[in-house]
N, C-alpha and C positions, 0 to 999 in steps of 0.2 A: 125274565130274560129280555135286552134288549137290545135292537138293533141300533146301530149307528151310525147317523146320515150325515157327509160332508157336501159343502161347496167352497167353492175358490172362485172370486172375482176381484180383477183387478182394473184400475183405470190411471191413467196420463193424468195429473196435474199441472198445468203451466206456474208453477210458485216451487222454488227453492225448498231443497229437501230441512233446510233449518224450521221455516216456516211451517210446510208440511207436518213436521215430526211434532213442536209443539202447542199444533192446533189437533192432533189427533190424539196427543199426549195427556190433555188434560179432559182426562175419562166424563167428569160431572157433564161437560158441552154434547157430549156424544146424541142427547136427547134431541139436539139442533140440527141432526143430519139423516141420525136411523129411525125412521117411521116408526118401528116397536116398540123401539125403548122411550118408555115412559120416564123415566129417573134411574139415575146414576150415584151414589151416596159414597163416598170414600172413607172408611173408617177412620175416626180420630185416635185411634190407639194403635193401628196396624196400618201404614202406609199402601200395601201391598193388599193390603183386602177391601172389597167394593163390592154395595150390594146395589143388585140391579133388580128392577123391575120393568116387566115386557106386557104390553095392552096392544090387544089388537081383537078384534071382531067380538069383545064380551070375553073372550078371554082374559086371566091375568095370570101371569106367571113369575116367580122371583128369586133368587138366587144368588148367594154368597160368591165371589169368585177371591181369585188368587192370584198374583202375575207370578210369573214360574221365573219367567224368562225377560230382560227389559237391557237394549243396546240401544242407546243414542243412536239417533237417524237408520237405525237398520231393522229391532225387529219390538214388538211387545207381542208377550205367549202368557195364554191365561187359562187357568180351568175351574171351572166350580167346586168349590168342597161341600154346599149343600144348595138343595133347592133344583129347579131345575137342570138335568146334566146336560152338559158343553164343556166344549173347548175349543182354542183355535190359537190364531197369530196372524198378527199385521204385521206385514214384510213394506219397509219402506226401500227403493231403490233411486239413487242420487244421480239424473239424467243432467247436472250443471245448471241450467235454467228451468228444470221443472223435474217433477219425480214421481214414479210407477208407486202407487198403494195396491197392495194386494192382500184383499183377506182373509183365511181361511177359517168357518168353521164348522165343528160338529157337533153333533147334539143326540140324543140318546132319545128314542120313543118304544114303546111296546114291541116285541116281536114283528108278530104276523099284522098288527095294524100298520108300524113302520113301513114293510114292503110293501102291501096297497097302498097305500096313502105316497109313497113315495114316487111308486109306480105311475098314481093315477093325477096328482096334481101336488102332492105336500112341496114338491123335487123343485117344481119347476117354479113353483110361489114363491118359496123362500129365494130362489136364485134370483130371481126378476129385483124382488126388493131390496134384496143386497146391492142388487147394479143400480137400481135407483136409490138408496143410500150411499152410495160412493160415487153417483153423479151430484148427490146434491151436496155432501162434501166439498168435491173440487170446486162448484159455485161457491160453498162457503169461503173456502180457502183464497180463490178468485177473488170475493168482496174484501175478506181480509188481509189482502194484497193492496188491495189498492187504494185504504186507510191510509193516513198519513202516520208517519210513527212516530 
């Protein structure tokens, strides 16, 4: 049995929800912003399926996902169908000159380790590094603004 842990953080971009949407769009880049994710692989037979891989302290983890869900400038919703269990959705929100990312995910760990671990620092890890993945997004997004096109 396992428990199921979510976070939700979001952050202001100053770049156009156009720009926004398909610099967060194209999944493989994602290795350029999220500290964990090691690689990103988009299957050549299935549009819609992407295998990821997550390295962080000697760990490595990997897992099949799925998009459920995908609206132009508003949301992508995904969940794994094997490997390690998640799920989640990035809500984009179109502020005219710049635009709110917000992303939510969960993820699946053992029972009674879940709630220590969550309790005692898993909780507060993963949040921290989501909000520094989604700072360093907007920076990306910022540089990729200000490319000439």
């Amino acid at each position: 049995m396992s428990d199921w842990l979510e976070h939700s953080v979001q952050i202001e971009v100053e770049t156009p929800i156009d720009q926004v949407w398909n610099l967060w769009s194209d999944l493989e880049q994602m290795p350029r912003w999220m500290k964990w994710i090691e690689s990103v692989s988009i299957l050549e037979d299935d549009p819609d399926l992407s295998r990821w891989k997550l390295a962080s302290g000697g760990f490595e983890f990997s897992w099949l996902s799925r998009i459920l869900k995908q609206v132009p400038h508003q949301i992508i919703q995904w969940e794994s169908v094997d490997g390690l269990p998640n799920r989640g959705a990035i809500r984009f929100y179109d502020r005219g000159n710049s635009s709110i990312v917000k992303m939510t995910i969960s993820y699946a760990i053992p029972g009674i380790l879940g709630k220590l671990m969550d309790n005692l620092f898993l909780g507060r890890v993963v949040e921290s590094t989501l909000e520094a993945d989604l700072e360093r997004f907007r920076q990306y997004a910022l540089q990729a603004s200000a490319q000439p096109q």
